[in-house]
C-alpha positions in Angstrom: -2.3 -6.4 -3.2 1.5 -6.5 -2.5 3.2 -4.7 -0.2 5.9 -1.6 -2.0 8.3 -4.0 -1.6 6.9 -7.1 -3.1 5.8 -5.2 -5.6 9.1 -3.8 -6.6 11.0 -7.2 -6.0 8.0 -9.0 -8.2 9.1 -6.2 -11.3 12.4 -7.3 -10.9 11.9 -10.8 -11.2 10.2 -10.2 -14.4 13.0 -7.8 -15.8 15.0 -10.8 -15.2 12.8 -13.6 -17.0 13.0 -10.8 -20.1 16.9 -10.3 -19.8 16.8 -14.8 -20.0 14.4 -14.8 -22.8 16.8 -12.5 -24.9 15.7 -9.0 -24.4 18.8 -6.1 -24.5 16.7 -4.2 -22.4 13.6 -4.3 -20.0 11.1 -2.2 -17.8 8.4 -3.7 -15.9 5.3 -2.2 -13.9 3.6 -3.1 -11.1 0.2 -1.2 -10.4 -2.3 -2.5 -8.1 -5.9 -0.7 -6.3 -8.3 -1.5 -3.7 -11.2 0.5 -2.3 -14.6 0.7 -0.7 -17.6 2.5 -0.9 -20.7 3.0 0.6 -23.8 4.7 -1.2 -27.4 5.8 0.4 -29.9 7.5 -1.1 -32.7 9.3 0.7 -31.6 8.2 3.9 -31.6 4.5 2.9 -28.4 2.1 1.9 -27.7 2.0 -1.9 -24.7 0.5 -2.5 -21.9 -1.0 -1.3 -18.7 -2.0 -3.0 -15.2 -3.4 -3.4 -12.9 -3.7 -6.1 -9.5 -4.5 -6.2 -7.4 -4.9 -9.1 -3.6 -5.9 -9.8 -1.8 -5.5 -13.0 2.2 -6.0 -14.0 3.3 -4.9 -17.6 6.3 -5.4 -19.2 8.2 -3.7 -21.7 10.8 -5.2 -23.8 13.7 -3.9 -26.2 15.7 -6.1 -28.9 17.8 -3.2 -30.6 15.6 -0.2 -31.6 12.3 -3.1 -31.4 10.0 -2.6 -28.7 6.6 -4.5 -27.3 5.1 -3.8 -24.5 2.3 -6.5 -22.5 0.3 -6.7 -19.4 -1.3 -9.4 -17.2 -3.5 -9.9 -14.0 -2.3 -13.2 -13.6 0.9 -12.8 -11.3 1.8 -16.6 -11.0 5.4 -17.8 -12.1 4.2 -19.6 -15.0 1.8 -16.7 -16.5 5.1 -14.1 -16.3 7.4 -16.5 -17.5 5.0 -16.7 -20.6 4.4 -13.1 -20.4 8.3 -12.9 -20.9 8.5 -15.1 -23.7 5.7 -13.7 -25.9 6.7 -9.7 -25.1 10.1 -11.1 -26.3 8.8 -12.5 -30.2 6.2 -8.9 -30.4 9.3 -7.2 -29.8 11.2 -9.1 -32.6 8.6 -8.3 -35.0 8.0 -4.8 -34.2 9.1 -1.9 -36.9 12.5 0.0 -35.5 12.1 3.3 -33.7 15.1 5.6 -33.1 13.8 7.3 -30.0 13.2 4.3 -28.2 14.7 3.2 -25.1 15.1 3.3 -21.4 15.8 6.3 -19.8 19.7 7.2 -19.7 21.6 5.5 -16.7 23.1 8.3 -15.9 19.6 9.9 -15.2 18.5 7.1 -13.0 17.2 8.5 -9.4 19.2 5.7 -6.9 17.1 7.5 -4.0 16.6 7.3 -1.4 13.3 8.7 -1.9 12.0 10.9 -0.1 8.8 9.9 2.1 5.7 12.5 0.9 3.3 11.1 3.4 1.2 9.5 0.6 -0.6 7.0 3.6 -3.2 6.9 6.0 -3.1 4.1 8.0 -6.3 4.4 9.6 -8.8 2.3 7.7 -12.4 3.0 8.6 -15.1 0.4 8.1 -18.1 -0.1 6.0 -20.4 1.5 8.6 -17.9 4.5 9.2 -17.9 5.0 5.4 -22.0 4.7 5.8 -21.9 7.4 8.5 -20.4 9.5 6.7 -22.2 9.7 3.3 -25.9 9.7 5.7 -24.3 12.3 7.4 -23.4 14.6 3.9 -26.9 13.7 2.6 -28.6 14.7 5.8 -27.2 18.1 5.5 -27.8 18.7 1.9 -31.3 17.7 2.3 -31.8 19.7 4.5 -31.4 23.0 2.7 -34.6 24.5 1.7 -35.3 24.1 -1.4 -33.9 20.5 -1.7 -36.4 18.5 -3.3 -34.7 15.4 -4.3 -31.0 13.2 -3.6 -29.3 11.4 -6.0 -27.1 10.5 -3.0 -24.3 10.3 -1.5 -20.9 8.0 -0.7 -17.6 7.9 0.8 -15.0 5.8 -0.1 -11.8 4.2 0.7 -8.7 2.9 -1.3 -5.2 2.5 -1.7 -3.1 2.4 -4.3 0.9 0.7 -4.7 3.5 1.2 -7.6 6.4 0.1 -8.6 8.8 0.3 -11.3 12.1 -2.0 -12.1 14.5 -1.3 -14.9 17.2 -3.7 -16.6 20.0 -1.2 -16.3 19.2 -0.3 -12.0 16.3 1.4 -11.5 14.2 -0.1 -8.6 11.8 1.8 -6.7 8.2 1.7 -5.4 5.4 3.7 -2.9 2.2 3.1 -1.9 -0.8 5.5 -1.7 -4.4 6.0 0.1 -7.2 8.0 -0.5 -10.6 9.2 1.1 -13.6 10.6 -0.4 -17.2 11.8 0.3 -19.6 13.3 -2.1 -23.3 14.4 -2.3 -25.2 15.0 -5.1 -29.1 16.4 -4.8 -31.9 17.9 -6.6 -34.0 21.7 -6.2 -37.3 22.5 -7.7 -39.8 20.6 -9.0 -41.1 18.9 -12.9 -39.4 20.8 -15.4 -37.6 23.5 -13.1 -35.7 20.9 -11.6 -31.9 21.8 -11.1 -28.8 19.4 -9.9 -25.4 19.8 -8.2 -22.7 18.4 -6.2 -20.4 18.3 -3.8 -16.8 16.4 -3.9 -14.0 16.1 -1.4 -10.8 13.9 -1.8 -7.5 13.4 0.7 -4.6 11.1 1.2 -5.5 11.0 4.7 -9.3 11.2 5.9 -8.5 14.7 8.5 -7.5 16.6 5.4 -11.1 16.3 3.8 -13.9 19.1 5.4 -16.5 17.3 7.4 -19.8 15.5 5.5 -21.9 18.0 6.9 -19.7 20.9 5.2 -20.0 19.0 1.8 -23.6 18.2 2.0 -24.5 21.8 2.5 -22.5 23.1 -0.4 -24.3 20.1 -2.2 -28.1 21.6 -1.9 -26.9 25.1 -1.2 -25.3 25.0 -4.7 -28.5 23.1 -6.4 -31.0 25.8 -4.8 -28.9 28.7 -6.3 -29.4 27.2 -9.7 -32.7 27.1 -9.9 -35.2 29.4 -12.5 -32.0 30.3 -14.6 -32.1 32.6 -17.4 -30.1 33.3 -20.5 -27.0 35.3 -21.2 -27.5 37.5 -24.5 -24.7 36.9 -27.2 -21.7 38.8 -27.9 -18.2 39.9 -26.3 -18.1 39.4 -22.4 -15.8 39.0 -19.7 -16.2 35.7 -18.2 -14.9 34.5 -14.7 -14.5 31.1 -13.8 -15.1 29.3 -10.5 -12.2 27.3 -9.6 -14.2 24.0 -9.7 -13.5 24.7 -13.6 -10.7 26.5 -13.5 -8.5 24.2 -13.5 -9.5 22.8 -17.0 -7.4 25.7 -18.4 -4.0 24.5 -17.2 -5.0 21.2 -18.0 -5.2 22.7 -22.1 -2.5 24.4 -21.9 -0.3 21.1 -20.0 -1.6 19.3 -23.3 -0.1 21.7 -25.3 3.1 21.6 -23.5 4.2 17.8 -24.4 7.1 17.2 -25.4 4.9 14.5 -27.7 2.7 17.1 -28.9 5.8 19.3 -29.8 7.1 16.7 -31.3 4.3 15.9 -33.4 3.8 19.3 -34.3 0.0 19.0 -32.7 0.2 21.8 -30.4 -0.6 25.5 -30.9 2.5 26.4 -28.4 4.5 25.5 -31.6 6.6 28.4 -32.1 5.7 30.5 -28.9 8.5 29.5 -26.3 9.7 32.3 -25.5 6.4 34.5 -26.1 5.0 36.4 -23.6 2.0 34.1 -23.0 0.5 35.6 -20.1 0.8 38.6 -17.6 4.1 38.7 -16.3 2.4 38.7 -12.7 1.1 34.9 -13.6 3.1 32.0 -12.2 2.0 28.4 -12.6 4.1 26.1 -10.4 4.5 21.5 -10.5 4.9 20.0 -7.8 5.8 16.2 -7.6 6.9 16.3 -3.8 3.9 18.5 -2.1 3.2 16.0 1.1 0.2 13.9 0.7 -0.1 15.6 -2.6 -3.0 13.9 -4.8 0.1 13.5 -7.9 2.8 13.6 -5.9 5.7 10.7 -6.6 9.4 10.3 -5.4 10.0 9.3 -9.0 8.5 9.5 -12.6 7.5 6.5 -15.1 11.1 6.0 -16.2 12.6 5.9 -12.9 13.9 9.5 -13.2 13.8 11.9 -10.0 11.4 14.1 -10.0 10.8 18.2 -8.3 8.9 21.3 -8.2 9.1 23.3 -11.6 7.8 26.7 -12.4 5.7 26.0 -15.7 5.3 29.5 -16.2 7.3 32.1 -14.8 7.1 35.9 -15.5 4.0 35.0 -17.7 6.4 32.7 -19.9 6.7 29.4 -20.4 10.3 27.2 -18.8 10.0 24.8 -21.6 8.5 21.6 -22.3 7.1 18.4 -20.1 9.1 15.3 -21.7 9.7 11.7 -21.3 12.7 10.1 -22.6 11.3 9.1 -26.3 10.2 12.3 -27.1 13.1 14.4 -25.4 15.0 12.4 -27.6 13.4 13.0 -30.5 13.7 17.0 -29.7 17.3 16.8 -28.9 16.8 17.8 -25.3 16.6 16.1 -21.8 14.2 14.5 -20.2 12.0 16.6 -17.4 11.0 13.8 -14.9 7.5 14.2 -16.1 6.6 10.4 -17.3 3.5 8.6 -16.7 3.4 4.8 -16.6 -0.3 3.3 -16.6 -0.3 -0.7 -17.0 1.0 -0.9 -20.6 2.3 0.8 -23.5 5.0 3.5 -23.5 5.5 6.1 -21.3 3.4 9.6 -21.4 3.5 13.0 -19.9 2.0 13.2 -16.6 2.6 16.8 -14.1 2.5 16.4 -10.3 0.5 18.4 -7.9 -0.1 22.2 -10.3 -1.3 25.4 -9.3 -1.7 28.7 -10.3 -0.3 31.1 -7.9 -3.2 33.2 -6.6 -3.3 37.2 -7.4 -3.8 40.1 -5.4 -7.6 40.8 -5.5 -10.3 38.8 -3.7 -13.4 37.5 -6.0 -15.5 40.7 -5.1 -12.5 43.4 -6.5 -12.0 41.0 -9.7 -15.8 41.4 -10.8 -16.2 44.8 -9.2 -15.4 46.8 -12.7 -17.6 44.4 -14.6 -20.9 45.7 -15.6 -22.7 42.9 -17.9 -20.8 39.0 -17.9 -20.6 35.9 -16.6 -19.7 33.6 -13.9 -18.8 29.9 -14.7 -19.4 27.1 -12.2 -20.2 24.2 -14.9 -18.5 23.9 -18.1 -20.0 20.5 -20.9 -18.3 19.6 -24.2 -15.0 18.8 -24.8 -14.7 21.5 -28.1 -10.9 22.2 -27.5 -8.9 22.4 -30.6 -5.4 21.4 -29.2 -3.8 22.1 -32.6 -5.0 25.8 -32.9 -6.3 26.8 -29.6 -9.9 27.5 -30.6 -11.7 26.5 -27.3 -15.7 26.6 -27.0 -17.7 25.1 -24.6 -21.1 24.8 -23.4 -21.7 26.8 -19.6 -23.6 27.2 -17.0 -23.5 29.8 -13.7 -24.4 33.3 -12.8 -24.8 36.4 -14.6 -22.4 39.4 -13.5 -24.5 42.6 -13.2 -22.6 46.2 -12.5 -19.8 44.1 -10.3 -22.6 41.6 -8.5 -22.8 38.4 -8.9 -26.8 38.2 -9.6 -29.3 35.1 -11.1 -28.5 31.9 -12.6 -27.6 31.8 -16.5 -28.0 28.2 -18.3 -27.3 27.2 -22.2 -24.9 29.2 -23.2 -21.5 29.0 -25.0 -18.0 30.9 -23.9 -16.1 30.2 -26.8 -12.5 32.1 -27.8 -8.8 31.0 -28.5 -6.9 29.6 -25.6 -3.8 31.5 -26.6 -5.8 35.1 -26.6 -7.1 33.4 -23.2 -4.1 32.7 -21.7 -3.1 36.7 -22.1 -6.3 38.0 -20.8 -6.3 35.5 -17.7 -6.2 37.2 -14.0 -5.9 35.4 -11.4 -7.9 36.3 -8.0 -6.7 35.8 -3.9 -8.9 32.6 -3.4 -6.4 30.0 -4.0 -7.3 26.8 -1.9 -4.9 23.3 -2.1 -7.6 20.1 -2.3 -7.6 19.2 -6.0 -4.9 18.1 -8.1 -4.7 21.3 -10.4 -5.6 24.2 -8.0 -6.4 27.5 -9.2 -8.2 30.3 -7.6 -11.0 31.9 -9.3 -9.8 33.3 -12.9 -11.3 36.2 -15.0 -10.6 36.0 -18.7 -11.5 38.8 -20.5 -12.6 39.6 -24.2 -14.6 35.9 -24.6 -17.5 35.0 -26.2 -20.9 34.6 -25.3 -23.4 32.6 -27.8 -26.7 32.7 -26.2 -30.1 34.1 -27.1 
């Protein structure tokens, strides 16, 4: 894997073999991974593995032709091919207006700032081991715990860069640390499963393996002997493990592609009160050791913090360049570059600011509904909003959290969601969409 600078200085040199070959315009990418991980299992070594990875992709432009192509192979020969051939795709590709580079004008010249994306402490294999025998310990431990599907910790790192024909050069590198358990409760038919996940920058951000392990089992236990929720209108609180999937709708919805398209069901609602006017949902790119934060976006633009939704409305839409063009408006900073292709729409580090009630005053009014701490399916209808999904959790009783619940469906329309969405005090900053635990009221249960 190269070094930031390499990387970037490798993009340019391709950018350059395009320009030769006959190309008006160029982007290249640079994308490159390692890690490590270490698995046991019932006290015992599973697993261990490495894998690293290194990709360069180039985009070209003749006119209003594009072509975009990716290799492994880094040599001077295979890019100088990879030049040529992006170059005669490009030349037989149909015309699109609202293709281009981003506008030079736009360009983020830096310097960037530093977001503190690297820890340079590597630990070794049998640190990594430690650690996961260390998680599983203390999830086995809990009574209850019958079983371990195991656990790992892992170590990678991560450098980007992106070069432009028209100035743009810039690159960063990134690391991350993870540990994880995942056991089993009960016995034969009874049998219940959960997990536990942690992932940093920088390994003394993440809670200690003994910490995860027990949320692990103590989790599994607690799901054990579930019944079933009854069917019809509910209110339905979601842990913040799934929270999150909420934002992650309504950032779908909020694409400048998807507006563009007309394939969103925020067509129409800009400036509609969407939420309470108490709800605030904030990006942002530049949070230190942030798991999406970058000192720029796919296109070379600058990026910083946005309110998404302020005073319960949303600020507007999340574009790249193609699409803000093709909306007659400017380009947010929000593209995503993976190895090939155009760019996307991809947020930084998002969360929903956290409300004035803990967990225990949200539910306390409830008398019959449900807690969420598992949602399966993917039933989202991005075009109208209909949302339903299969759910697991606990069953809300007179303002109590009381047993498990299991195969059921909470199913409703993300815009009526969206208004009926309160927000509780437990905000906590360790996932890449954070949300504290969320009451939506006015769902729908489909049970027995």
């Amino acid at each position: 894997m190269l070094t930031p600078l390499q990387a970037q200085e490798r993009a340019q040199a391709l950018i350059e073999r395009a320009r030769k070959a006959g190309a008006d315009a160029a982007d290249a990418v640079y994308i490159a991974d390692a890690s490590e991980s270490v698995s046991v299992r019932l006290g015992r070594l599973e697993d261990v593995e490495r894998s690293e990875s290194e990709h360069i992709g180039l985009r070209v432009f003749v006119g209003r032709r594009s072509a975009s192509i990716g290799s492994s192979d880094l040599s001077d020969d295979a890019l100088a091919e990879l030049a040529a051939r992006a170059l005669a795709m490009a030349q037989g590709a149909p015309e699109d207006p609202y293709a281009g580079l981003a506008p030079e004008e736009l360009l983020f010249k830096g310097p960037f700032p530093d977001l503190d994306l690297v820890d340079s402490g590597e630990p070794s294999p049998q640190e990594l081991r430690s650690l996961a025998e260390e998680a599983e310990d203390a999830a086995r431990a809990i009574a209850g715990v019958t079983n371990s599907e195991g656990a790992g910790a892992s170590s990678g790192g991560a450098v980007m860069a992106l070069a432009t024909s028209h100035g743009f050069a810039g690159a960063y590198a990134a690391t991350s640390r993870s540990i994880s358990a995942s056991v089993v409760a009960g016995e034969g038919g009874a049998m219940q499963r959960d997990y536990a996940h942690r992932m940093a920058r920088h390994r003394e951000d993440l809670i200690s393996p003994a910490e995860i392990g027990r949320q692990a089992g103590e989790r599994a236990v607690a799901r054990l002997n579930p019944g079933r929720m009854k069917s019809g209108p509910a209110p339905v609180v979601l842990d913040p493990r799934v929270g999150g999937s909420l934002i992650g709708h309504l950032l779908g919805a909020m694409s400048g592609a998807s507006i563009a398209r007309r394939s969103s069901f925020l067509i129409g609602r800009l400036e509609e009160q969407l939420f309470d006017s108490a709800v605030r949902i904030v990006d942002d790119p530049l949070r230190l050791r942030g798991f999406r934060s970058r000192p720029f976006d796919g296109e070379g633009l600058r990026t910083a913090p946005r309110d998404l939704v302020r005073d319960g409305r949303i600020t507007g839409w999340l574009m790249e360049c193609a699409s803000a063009r093709q909306l007659g408006l400017a380009p947010t900073g929000h593209a995503g570059r993976g190895g090939g292709g155009a760019p996307g729409v991809s947020p930084g580090n998002l969360h929903l600011e956290a409300g004035s009630q803990s967990v225990a005053e949200l539910i306390a009014d409830i008398e019959d509904g449900v807690y969420v701490t598992e949602l399966i399916g993917h039933g989202v209808n991005g075009v109208t909003g209909d949302y339903s999904r299969g759910a697991s959790g606990y069953r809300i009783v007179k303002g109590q959290i009381a047993g498990p619940v299991a195969e059921f469906t909470v199913a409703g329309n993300l815009v009526d969601m969206f208004r009926a969405m309160t927000p509780a005090s437990d905000l906590e900053w360790y996932r890449t969409i954070n949300v504290p635990t969320i009451r939506v009221d006015g769902m729908t249960i489909a049970g027995d």
